[in-house]
Each structure stands twice: as C-alpha cells, then as structure tokens.
C-alpha positions, -999 to 999 in steps of 0.1 A, spaced: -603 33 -615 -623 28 -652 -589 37 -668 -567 16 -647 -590 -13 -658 -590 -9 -696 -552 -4 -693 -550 -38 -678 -572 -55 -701 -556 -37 -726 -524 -53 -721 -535 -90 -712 -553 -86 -746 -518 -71 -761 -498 -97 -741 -501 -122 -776 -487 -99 -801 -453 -105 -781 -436 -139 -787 -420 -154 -756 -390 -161 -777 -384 -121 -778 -387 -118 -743 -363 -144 -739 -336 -128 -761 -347 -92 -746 -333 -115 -716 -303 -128 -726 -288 -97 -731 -284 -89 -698 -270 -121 -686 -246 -123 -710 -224 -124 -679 -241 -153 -666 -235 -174 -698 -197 -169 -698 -196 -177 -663 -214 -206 -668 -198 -219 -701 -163 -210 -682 -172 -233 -655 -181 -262 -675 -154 -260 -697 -132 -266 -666 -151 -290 -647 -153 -315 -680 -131 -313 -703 -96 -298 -684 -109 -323 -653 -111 -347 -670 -80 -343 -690 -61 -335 -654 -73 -369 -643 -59 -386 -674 -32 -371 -672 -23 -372 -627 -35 -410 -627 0 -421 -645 9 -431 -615 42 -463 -616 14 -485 -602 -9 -475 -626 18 -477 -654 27 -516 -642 -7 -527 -644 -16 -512 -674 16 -531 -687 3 -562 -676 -30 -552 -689 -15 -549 -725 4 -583 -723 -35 -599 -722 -44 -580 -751 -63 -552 -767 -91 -560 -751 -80 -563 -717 -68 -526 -719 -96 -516 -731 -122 -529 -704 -95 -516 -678 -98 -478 -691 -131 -482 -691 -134 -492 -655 -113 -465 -645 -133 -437 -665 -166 -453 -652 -157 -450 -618 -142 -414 -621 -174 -403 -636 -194 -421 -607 -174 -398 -583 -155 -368 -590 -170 -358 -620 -203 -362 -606 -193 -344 -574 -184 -315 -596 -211 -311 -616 -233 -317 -584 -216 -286 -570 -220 -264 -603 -257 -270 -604 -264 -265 -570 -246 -229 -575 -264 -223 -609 -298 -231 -595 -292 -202 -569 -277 -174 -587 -302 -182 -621 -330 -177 -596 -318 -149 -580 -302 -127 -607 -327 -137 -634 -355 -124 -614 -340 -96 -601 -361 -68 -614 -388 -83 -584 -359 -67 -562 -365 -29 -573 -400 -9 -576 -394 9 -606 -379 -22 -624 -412 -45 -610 -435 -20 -623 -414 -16 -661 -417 -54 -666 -451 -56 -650 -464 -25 -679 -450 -45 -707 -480 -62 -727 -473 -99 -720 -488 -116 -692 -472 -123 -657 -473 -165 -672 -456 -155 -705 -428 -136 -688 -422 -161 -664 -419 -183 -685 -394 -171 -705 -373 -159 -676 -376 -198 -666 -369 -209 -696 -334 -187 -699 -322 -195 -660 -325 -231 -672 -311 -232 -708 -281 -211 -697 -268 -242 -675 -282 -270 -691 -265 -262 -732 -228 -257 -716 -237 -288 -693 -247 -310 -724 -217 -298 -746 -191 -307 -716 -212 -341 -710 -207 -349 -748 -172 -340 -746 -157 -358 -718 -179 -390 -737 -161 -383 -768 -126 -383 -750 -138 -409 -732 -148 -434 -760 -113 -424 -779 -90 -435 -753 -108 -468 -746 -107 -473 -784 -129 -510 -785 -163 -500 -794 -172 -527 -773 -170 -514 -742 -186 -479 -755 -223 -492 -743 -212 -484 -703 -197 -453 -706 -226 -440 -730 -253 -447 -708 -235 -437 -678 -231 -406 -690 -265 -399 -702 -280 -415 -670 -258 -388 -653 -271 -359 -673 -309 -370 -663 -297 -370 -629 -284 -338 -633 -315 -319 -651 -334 -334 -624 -318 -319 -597 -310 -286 -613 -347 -286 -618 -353 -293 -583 -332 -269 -568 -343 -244 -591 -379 -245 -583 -370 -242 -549 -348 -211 -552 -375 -195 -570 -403 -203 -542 -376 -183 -517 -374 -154 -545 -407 -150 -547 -422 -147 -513 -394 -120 -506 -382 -84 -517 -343 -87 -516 -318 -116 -521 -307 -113 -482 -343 -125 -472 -346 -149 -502 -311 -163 -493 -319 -174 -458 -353 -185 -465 -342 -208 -491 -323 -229 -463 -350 -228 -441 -376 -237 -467 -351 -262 -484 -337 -285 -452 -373 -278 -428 -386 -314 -435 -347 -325 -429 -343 -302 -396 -376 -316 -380 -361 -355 -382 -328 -343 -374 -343 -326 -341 -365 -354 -335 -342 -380 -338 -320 -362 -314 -346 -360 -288 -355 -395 -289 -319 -406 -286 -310 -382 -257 -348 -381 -233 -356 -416 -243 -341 -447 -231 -355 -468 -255 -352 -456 -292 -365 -476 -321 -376 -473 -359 -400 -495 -374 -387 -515 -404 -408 -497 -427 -394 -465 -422 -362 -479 -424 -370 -496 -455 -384 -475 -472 -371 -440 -493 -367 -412 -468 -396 -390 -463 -365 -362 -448 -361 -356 -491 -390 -340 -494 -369 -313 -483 -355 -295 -518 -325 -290 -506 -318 -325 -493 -336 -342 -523 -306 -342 -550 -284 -354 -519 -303 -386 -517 -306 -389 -556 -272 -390 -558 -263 -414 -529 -285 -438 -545 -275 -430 -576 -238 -442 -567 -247 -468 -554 -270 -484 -581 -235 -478 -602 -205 -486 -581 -190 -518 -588 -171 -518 -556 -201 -518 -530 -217 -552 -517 -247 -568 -533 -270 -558 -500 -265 -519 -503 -269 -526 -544 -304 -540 -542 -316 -515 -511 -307 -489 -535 -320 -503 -564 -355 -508 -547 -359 -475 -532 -349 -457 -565 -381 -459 -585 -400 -446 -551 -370 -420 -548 -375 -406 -586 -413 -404 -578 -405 -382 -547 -381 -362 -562 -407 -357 -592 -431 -347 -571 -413 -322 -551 -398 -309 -586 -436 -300 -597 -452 -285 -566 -424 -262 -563 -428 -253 -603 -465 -246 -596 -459 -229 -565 -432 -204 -578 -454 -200 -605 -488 -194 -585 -464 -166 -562 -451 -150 -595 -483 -143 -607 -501 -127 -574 -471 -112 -561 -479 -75 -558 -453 -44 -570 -453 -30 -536 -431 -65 -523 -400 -50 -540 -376 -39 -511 -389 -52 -486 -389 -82 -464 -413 -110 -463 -451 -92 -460 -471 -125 -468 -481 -139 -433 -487 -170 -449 -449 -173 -454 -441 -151 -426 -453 -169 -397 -444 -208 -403 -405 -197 -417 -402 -180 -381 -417 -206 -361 -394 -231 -373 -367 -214 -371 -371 -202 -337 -387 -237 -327 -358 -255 -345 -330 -228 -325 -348 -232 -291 -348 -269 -291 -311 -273 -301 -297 -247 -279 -316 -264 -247 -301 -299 -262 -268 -282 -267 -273 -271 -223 -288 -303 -213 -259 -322 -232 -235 -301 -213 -245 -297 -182 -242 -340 -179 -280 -346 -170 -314 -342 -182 -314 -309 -159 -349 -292 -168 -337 -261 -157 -311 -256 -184 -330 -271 -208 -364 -243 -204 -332 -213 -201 -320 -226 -237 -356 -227 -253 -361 -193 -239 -328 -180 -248 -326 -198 -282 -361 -191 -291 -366 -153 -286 -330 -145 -303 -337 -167 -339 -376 -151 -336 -363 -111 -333 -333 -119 -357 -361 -132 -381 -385 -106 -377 -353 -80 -380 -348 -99 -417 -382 -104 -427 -392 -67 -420 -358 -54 -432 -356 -29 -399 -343 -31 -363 -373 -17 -348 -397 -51 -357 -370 -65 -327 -400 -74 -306 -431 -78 -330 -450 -102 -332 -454 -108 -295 -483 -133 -295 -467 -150 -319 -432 -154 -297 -457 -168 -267 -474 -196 -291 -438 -206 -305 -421 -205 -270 -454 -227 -255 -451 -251 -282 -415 -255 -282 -419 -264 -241 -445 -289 -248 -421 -305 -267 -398 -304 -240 -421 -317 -216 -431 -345 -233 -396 -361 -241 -384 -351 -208 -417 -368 -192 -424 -393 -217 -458 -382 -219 -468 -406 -243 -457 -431 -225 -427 -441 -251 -407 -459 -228 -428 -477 -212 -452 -491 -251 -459 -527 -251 -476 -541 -279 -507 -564 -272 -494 -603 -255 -509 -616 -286 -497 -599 -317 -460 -611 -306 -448 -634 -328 -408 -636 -323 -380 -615 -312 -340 -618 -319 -316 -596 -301 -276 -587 -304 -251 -569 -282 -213 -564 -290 -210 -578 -256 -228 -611 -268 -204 -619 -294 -179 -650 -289 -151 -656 -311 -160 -670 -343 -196 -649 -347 -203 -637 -379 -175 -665 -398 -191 -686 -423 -174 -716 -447 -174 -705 -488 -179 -729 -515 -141 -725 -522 -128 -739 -489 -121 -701 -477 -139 -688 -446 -152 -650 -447 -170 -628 -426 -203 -615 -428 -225 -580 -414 -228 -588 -379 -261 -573 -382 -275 -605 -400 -267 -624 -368 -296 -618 -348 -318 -638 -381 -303 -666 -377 -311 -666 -336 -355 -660 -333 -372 -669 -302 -410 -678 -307 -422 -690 -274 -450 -661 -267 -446 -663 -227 -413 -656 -229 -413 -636 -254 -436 -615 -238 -424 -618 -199 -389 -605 -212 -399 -576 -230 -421 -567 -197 -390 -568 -175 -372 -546 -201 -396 -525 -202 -402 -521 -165 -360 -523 -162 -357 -488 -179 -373 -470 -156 -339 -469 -134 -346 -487 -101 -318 -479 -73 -317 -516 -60 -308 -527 -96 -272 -533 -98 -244 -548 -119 -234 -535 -151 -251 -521 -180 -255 -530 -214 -274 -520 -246 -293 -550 -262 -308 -545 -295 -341 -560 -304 -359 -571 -333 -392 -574 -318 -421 -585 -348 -459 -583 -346 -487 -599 -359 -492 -563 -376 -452 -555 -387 -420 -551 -367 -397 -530 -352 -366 -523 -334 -360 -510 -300 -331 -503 -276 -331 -514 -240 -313 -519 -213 -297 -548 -196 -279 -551 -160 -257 -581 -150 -275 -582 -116 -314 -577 -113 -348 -586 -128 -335 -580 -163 -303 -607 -166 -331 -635 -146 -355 -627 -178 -330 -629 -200 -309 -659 -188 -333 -689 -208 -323 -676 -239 -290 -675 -229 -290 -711 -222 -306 -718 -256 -284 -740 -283 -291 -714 -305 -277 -684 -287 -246 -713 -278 -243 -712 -313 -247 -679 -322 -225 -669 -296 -197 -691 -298 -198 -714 -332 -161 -725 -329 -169 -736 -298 -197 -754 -303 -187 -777 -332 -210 -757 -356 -176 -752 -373 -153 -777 -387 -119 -784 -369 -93 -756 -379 -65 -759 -400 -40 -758 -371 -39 -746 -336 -13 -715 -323 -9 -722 -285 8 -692 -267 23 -702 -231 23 -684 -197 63 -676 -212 50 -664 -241 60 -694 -265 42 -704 -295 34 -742 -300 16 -749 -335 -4 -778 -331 -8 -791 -369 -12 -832 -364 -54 -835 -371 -62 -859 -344 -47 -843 -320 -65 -806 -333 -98 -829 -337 -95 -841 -301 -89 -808 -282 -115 -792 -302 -138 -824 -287 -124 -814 -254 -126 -777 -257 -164 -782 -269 -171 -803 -236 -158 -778 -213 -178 -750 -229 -208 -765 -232 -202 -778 -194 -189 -748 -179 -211 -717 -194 -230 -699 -184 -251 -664 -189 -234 -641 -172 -203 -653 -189 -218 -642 -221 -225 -605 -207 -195 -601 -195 -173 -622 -219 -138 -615 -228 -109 -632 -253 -83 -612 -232 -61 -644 -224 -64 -664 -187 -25 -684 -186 -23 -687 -221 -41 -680 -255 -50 -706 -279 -60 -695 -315 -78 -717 -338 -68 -710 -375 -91 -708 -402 -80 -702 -441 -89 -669 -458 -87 -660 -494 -61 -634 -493 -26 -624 -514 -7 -616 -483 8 -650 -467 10 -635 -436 -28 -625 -430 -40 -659 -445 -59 -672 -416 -85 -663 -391 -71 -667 -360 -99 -670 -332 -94 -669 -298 -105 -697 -279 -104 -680 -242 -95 -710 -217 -100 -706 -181 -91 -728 -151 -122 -750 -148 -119 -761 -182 -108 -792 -169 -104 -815 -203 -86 -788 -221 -62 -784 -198 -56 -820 -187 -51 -827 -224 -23 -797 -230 -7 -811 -194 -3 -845 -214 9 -840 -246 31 -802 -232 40 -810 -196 73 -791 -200 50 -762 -198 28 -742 -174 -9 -746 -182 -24 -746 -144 -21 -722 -115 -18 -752 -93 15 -758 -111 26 -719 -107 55 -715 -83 37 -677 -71 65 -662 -53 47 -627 -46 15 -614 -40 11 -572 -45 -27 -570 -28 -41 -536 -43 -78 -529 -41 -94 -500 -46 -118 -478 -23 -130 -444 -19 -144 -453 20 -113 -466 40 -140 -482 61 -133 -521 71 -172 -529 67 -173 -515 30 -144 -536 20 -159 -568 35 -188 -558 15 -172 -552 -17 -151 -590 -14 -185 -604 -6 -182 -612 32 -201 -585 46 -238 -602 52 -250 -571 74 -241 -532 84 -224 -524 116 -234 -492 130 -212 -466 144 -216 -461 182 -217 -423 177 -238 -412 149 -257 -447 149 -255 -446 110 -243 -477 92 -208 -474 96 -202 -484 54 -220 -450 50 -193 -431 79 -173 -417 50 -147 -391 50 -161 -368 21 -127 -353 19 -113 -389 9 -114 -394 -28 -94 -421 -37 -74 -454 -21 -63 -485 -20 -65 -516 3 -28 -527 3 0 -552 12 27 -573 2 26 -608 6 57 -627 5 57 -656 31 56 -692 10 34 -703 38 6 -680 37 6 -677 -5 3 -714 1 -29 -707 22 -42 -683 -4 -34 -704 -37 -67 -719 -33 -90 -691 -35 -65 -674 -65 -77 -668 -101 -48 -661 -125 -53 -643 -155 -81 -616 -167 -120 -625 -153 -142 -601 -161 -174 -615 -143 -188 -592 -117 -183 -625 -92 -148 -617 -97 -126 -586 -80 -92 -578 -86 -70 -582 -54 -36 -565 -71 -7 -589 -92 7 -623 -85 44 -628 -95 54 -659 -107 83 -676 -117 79 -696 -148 75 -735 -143 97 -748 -172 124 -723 -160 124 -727 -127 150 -757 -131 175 -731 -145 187 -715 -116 171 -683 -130 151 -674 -103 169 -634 -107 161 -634 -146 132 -607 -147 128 -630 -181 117 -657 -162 91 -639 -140 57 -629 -147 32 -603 -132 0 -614 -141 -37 -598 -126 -47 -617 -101 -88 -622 -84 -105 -637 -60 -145 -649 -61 -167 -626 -40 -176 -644 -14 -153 -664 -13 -121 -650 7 -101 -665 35 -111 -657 67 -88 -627 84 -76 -616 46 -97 -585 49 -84 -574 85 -47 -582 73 -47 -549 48 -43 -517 52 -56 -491 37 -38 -456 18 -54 -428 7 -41 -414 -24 
C-alpha cells in the first residue's frame, strides 16, 4: 500500500515535466482519421454548397429579375445578391452546419475518449505522469479544435465568395457579421453538445450505454414538459399557461440536446427579413435570457464532465453504468417517461379516459423500459429483474401521477382565483367570429388583416360581478352535468389578476347555465363590434356591393348612396335582430342569396383585389330586404315570393317512436308511457334500429300553402332550428317563361322549421323508414 502511494505522488509530482501541448499531438496522431473526415465534410458543406447554390438558383425567373435588377444599376444588383446570400446562409447553410456539429460533438466525445472504453488502455493513460486535469484537457482541447479550424476555414470561404460576387463593398457589412454571428452560434452549440456527450461518456463503460444515455440525459427536461403537457391536455378540461411562462425563454432548453434547437429558432428569427415585426421583437427579447441559459448549461456540463473524469475509477471500463447516482434517476425516467406514454397511447385508443387501460400501459410500459435499462446499464441479461424495489417506487410514482390527472386531485379544474384579485377577462372562439373580424383600414387606403389572436385586447370586460359569476359557471360547467344540453364549444380566456394573468380553456354549451352567464357580454357593443364590425358601422361603407340571387346571378351594386343606404339598413336589422345564440352558432353559409361587401386590398393580382365579406341575410331582416325588393323586384329576395312547388320531408331518427319525434320538433311537453312495460314510451327503442328517417312527399299547392308559414329557406344553424328535408322551388323571375320543366329554373334548397313551432297534425302525417 506504502509503494502504491509514492508511485502516485510520484507521478502527480512528475505530471509538470509533460506539456499539455505533447499530449495533445501524442493525440492527434490517432485521429488523424477524424481530421480528414472532418475537413472533408466542411469542405463540402461550404464551399461546394455553396457554390451548388450559386450555381442551381439560375433559375429564368431568377435570370429576369436579376435583369431588371441591372437595368437600376450597379447597386441595385448588388443589394439583391446580397439578400439572396443572407437568406441562404440564414437557412440552408446554417441547417448544414447545425447538422455537422451536432455529429462532431458525438463522435469527438466518444472516439477521443475512447481509451475509458478498455481496461488495459484506462490504466496506460491513467500511469502516464500527467494528471487526470492535464489529460483531459488536452483530449478536450483536440475533440474541439478538430471541428472548430475546418469550420472557421469554410466560414471564411463562403464570406470571401460571398463578398466577390456581390462586388459593392457597401453591402459587405451584412454578410460579414452574419457570418461571424453564425460561427458564435455555432461554437456555442458545438460546445454545448459537446459537454453533454462527454457527461454520457463518462458515467459509462462502452459507447452503447453512453449512446442511449446521452438522449435520455440530453431531452429529460424536454420529455417531462412534453409528457406533462400531454396530460393536461388529454385528463384536464381546462388547460391553461400563465403569460409568464409563455413569455418568457423556455425552461424545456435546459435540456442539452434541445438547447442549440432553440438557439437557432431564435436565432432565425432575430435575422429573417421575411417574418412579422411581433415574432421579431419576442425573439429579440428572449435572446439575451436564452444566451444566459445556454451559457449556463454549457458550463455545468464542462464542470461536470470534468468532476466525472477525474473520480472515475479504472474498473468502469467495460462495463455498464455502476454509479447509482447516475444509475437510478436515468432508469426512473425512462421507465416513468415509457409507462406514462404507453398508458396515454391505451387511453387515447381505447376513446375514453378508461382507468383500466391506462394502469395496464403503466405496468406494461414501465417494467419493459426498467429491465431493458437495467439489461444496458449492467451489460448482461441476467440484471432482467434487478432492482426490484426500485421497479415498485417507479411504478407507484408513475400511478400517482395517473391518479391525480385522472382525478384532478389538486383540484385543477375546478381553481378559482380569489373574487377580488380579478381585474378583467377577454375571451375568443372561432365560432364567435363574424365576417369582417380581424380587418383593419391602412394609412394607404388598403384594408389588411391582422392575428386574430389580438382580438380578444381590443374586447376586456371589467365589471367584477360578472366577471366573477361567469367564470364560476364555467368552472362549475366543466364538470359534465347530464341535464346540460346544446352544443359545445371551446372558449378561450384571458383571465388577469391583481397578481398576473393567465389563460385557460373552458367549455361552453348552447343550452344551460353556461350560454345564460355568458349571454351579457354577448349583448355588449363591444362584442357587436368585435364580432361583426362591417355590420356595425365600425367600418366605412365598401367600395361596391356583389349581390348573388336565389338564380345564382350577380348584381354589382356600385352607385354610393345606394351602398351607403343598405349598409344603414343592413346595420338596423343586425343590431335589431341579434342575438347570443346567433353568435354561437353563427354561419356566412348563404340564406336566399349572398351579399358580399368589397373592401380594397393592396395586391398585384386584379382578380384577388378586394375583401369580399359576407354579409349573411336572413328573413327577418326586414329593411334589407324591403330595400333589395325596391330597387330589384325582377328578382327573388323573400320566401313569401317563392313559388315552392315540392316539399321532400326528411328527418332523421334512430327511435321510430311518434313521442321522440314530437320531442325532437319541439311539441312534445310530456312522456307517454307504454301500457306494457310502463317505461316512457321515447325510451321503448328497438336496439336493433340504428338509423332512419321521418319521411314524405308533399306536393298538394294547398297544404304547402298551409305550411309556407312555418318554412325557413336557406341554411339556419341555431339549435331552435331543425332540418325538415328540401324545398323545390321554381325561380320567381323565371316563372313567367313557361319554364316550369327547365331543371335550370328550379332550385332545391334546405329547408327548417322552428322547434316548437310546427303545424298541428305535421308530425302524425310522416312515416317513418329505417335504413
């Protein structure tokens, strides 16, 4: 024991006569495969890439602008070039390189340490007098200088090219420091992966087991927001982020692996010309907060490579992973991260949060990634089952998680913040949004369109009782209630506190506690606006009107007083005649006839210069109509003036039962029973009967005469509405022709009726066939 102690002092105290600059070209000399690999690769990822861009990119389109470019001068050609060389660097070149790195990182790390792989060859470089730091060091040192010189030469190269095809050295300042803001980029990721390749290498005796334990090391922060995300999304009915996480640089790239990912999505688009000004700035303020990150994680994985090198023992080489400080978290989060996706993966097919399925996939996915890991990390099939205690913690943990999505333990669902600390909520649904939304004026004249997701900003509620009674009924509202009915839909909220804000999902039905709470702020002139702007004279009269009739004619109403007038008369009806459900439920799909206000666009192509919104025009909207009926009376614009000729009745059913029917047209006030059973007769069904339909033909002037009152022409999408089959009509401003036989002249169009609201003896007249 004396003598092994003097020899180890002996060669710490040796370790200085050795320069690391020997040990670095003692190195070299056996990866003088890795630096022709790596000089090859540049060589074609710079210079010939770039030179096979040049020279593919002569396209004639290319060739006609460039023309046209020279006809404006030198200069114009110039800034041109260097547009187009900016923006290849920006994304295939930096692609490339991005991919050559990450490659380099792995195989410098693994090959230039291999000698940790093989007991004899760890215990030659461990006797050699210089110190574990020293040798390292210059083993670092190498693994990076053999990417980063053949890097830096094809980096200078393509700039030189670069520069001499552009030829103005006034445009040589963009390129320039492009270029050398890409090669920081690039060391710092290199740098970044690198660290964390050597972290893997080190806690492991073979390049199998450093391999896989790189990804699981190098995505875990990634994997565990991935996972939770997905759980959130799938068990939890509402789902929300706070702003400040979405504001703020990721805290998923503190995974290695994922860091240089996010570098270089902001990177791109701090530099693209071609992306809008908002994803510019949110870029350019979480870069300087993204570069600190990335820093960071650069230097604790230095240090901790490092820190392994040096108190990794001999006896490491060959095998697995022995360190239990490594050993144990790498296979519970692998097994962890398998069990809870293969029990999502079940839960997601079966249709339904079934726990049953979902504990068989933790089990199933759990124990197989835990034995395949423990086969890796001990390098031999008979560690299948090891670690048993550890298997039981892992599989208990990975329930709990399971139970408390599936249960909302924590009561996610159901959070309210305190009455007080609400200060004002804004909300948006695709189902909200009227024609016009989201269309704002320029200083030019021109009309554009903007993010629909800026909407809700310009629509913020701040009356606390409100406020606070709405987001209790959501709340209570998603927790499903049978009685609820009606349709759903997803509303988005911005909901922001005294303390911050958030966003959460909830969800809405047509019919039920949720639609009564909501309904005042549907009512609100702000939501009118917001929902329908053209409508509402927020936006100035269009620059003409396209009318489309029943016949499918187009009349182009361009004289201003009259556009200014309907518009007047459109505004009246709207404002008269809507109402919240409307909104929920709303539809442009055309009523008779579509009428499109048009609204100039900046735009080269004559035939897409306008916005054309459609201004959806039932039957109650009495001034509209009476106004078309003046100044168009050759034409059908009422269903009073429809000469309905047929009526295909077509409703469908899956009971065949009279009492369900009268129920589903709105008559039905209460339940017959049947005589045998004494069950409500509506719940008497025939489980072999899957489909059918309520039918008949009605043809007889007189009784379509009876029924024209209670008709709705056209498309209604409000659940007051049902769909009683197609009306035919012949064509009013044909009907003069003698053309009754022209299938030209004659229309099927849907046809409804108001629940509720049906003829007495209509339900009894159908008959009912199962399909």
């Amino acid at each position: 024991m004396t003598l092994k102690i003097s020899i180890h002092n002996a060669a710490n105290h040796n370790s200085h006569n050795i320069p690391i600059r020997k040990l670095m070209r003692e190195d070299l000399r056996r990866r003088t495969w890795m630096i022709t690999l790596s000089c090859l690769v540049n060589f074609m990822a710079s210079l010939v890439a770039f030179m096979f861009m040049i020279s593919t990119t002569a396209t004639p389109l290319a060739q006609i602008r460039m023309e046209a470019a020279v006809d404006q001068g030198p200069d114009v050609v110039a800034g041109m070039t260097a547009s187009n060389f900016m923006y290849y660097f920006s994304t295939i070149h930096l692609n490339l390189q991005m991919l050559i790195l990450a490659v380099a990182a792995l195989i410098t790390a693994v090959c230039g340490f291999q000698y940790l792989y093989s007991r004899r060859m760890t215990d030659f470089y461990h006797s050699t007098p210089a110190s574990r730091q020293r040798l390292f060091a210059a083993l670092w040192i190498n693994g990076f200088l053999i990417w980063f010189l053949p890097a830096l030469l094809g980096q200078v190269s393509v700039g030189v090219l670069a520069l001499y095809y552009i030829g103005r050295p006034a445009f040589w300042g963009g390129v320039t420091l492009l270029l050398a803001k890409e090669l920081g980029l690039f060391v710092l990721c290199f740098l970044i992966l690198y660290n964390a390749c050597l972290v893997s290498v080190m806690i492991s005796g073979n390049a199998k087991n450093a391999v896989v334990n790189l990804f699981v090391y190098g995505f875990g922060f990634l994997a565990i927001y991935i996972t939770g995300s997905a759980y959130m999304s799938c068990y939890l009915d509402t789902f929300y982020l706070p702003d400040k996480w979405l504001n703020s640089p990721p805290v998923f790239a503190l995974s290695p692996l994922a860091t240089p990912i996010f570098l270089c999505i902001s990177f791109f688009a701090r530099t693209s010309e071609t992306l809008p000004a908002e994803d510019v700035a949110t870029a350019a303020s979480q870069w300087p907060s993204l570069l600190i990150l990335s820093a960071a994680v650069m230097a604790i994985n230095f240090g901790l490579s490092l820190t392994l090198h040096k108190r990794r023992p001999s006896e490491l080489a060959e095998r697995g992973v022995e360190n239990k400080f490594f050993r144990i978290p790498l296979n519970f989060v692998t097994s962890t991260f398998c069990g809870l996706w293969l029990s999502l993966l079940f839960v997601l097919i079966s249709g339904h949060r079934s726990l049953g399925w979902a504990l068989f996939g933790i089990v199933f996915g759990c124990v197989l990634a835990f034995a395949c890991m423990n086969i890796l990390h001990h390098t031999s099939f008979k560690a299948l089952f090891s670690h048993k205690l550890q298997l039981a913690v892992t599989l208990i943990f990975t329930c709990t998680v399971l139970f408390v999505f599936h249960y909302d333990v924590l009561g996610y669902d159901t959070y309210l913040p305190e009455k007080d600390s609400v200060t004002e909520l804004s909300f948006y649904n695709n189902f909200f949004c009227g024609e016009g939304f989201g269309l704002q004026e320029n200083a030019d004249g021109f009309y554009s369109k903007y993010d629909y997701t800026e909407i809700p900003e310009s629509m913020i509620f701040t009356d606390p009782e409100q406020n606070y009674h709405l987001l209790e009924t959501l709340v209570d509202t998603n927790n499903y209630h049978p009685e609820d009915a009606g349709r759903s839909y997803l509303l988005e909220m911005k909901i922001k506190t005294s303390h911050g804000s958030y966003h959460r999902n909830y969800t809405v039905r047509t019919e039920g506690s949720s639609m009564e709470a909501l309904q005042p702020f549907l009512e609100t002139d702000a939501f009118l606006e917001y929902f329908h702007p053209a409508a509402c004279g927020v936006m100035k009269p269009p620059a003409h009107i396209d009318i489309k009739t029943v016949g499918n004619e187009t009349i182009s109403l361009t004289d201003s007083e009259r556009i200014e007038l309907l518009c007047q008369a459109y505004e009246e009806d709207f404002r008269t005649h809507f109402r919240p459900d409307v909104a929920i439920t709303y539809s442009n799909t055309n009523r008779l006839f579509s009428m499109n206000y048009a609204y100039p666009r900046k735009s080269t192509d004559a035939s897409n210069s306008y916005y054309h919104l459609g201004m959806d025009t039932p039957v109650w909207y009495e001034h509209t109509l009476s106004l078309l009926q003046e100044w168009y009376p050759g034409y059908t614009w009422s269903q009073e003036d429809m000469d309905i000729t047929a009526i295909s009745v077509d409703i469908k059913d899956r009971t065949g039962t009279l009492p369900s029917l009268q129920k589903l047209l709105g008559t039905a006030t209460i339940e017959t029973t049947d005589q045998i059973s004494g069950k409500p007769e509506s719940a008497v069904i025939d489980k072999t009967q899957e489909n059918g339909s309520w039918t008949r033909l009605i043809n007889d002037p007189e009784e379509i005469a009876a029924l024209k009152p209670y008709l709705y022409i056209g498309h209604y999408n409000s659940s007051e509405f049902i769909s009683i089959g197609k009306a035919e009509i012949l064509l009013h401003e044909y009907s003069s022709k003698d053309s009754e036989q022209d299938s030209k002249h004659r229309l099927s169009i849907n046809c409804y009726m108001r629940r509720g609201e049906i003829p007495e003896g209509f339900a009894e007249s159908l008959t009912f066939d199962s399909h």
